[in-house]
N, C-alpha and C positions, 0 to 999 in steps of 0.2 A: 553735479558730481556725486560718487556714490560716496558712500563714510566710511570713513576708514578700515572698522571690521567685514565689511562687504570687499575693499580694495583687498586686504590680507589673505580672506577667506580664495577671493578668485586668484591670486597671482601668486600666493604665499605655497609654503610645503608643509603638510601636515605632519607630524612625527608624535606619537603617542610615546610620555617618556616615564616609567616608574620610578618609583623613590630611590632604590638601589641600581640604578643605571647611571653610572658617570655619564653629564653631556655638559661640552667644555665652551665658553663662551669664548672662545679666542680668537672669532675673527670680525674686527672691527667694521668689516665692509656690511655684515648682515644685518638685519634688526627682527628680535625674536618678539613673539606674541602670546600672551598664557589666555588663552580663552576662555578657559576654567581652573578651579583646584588653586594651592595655594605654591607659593616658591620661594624655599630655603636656598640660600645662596652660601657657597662653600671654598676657600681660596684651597689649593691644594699643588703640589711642587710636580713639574713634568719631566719627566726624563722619555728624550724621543720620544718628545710631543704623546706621551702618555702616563697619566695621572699615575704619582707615586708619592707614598707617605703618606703619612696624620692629616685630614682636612680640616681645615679651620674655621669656625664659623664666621662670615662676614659681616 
């Protein structure tokens, strides 16, 4: 069986994401993967289902 960064790399979605791009962890069915770089985590209030107000650090 292959190891897991090989299973993510062939099956998974690549998304290059920078520090000032909101990207919202709200669906519990996916499972995300940092391959590199580091990841600040941020809780922030939705209104239709997009990011609004003060984010808070987690």
């Amino acid at each position: 069986m292959e190891n897991i960064c090989e299973f993510f790399m062939a099956e998974g979605e690549r998304q290059n994401i920078t520090v000032n791009t909101p990207f919202l962890l709200n669906q519990p069915e996916r499972v995300w993967w940092l391959e590199s770089g580091q990841l600040n985590l941020y809780t922030v209030h939705l209104h239709e289902g997009k990011p609004e107000g003060k984010r808070y650090f987690f």
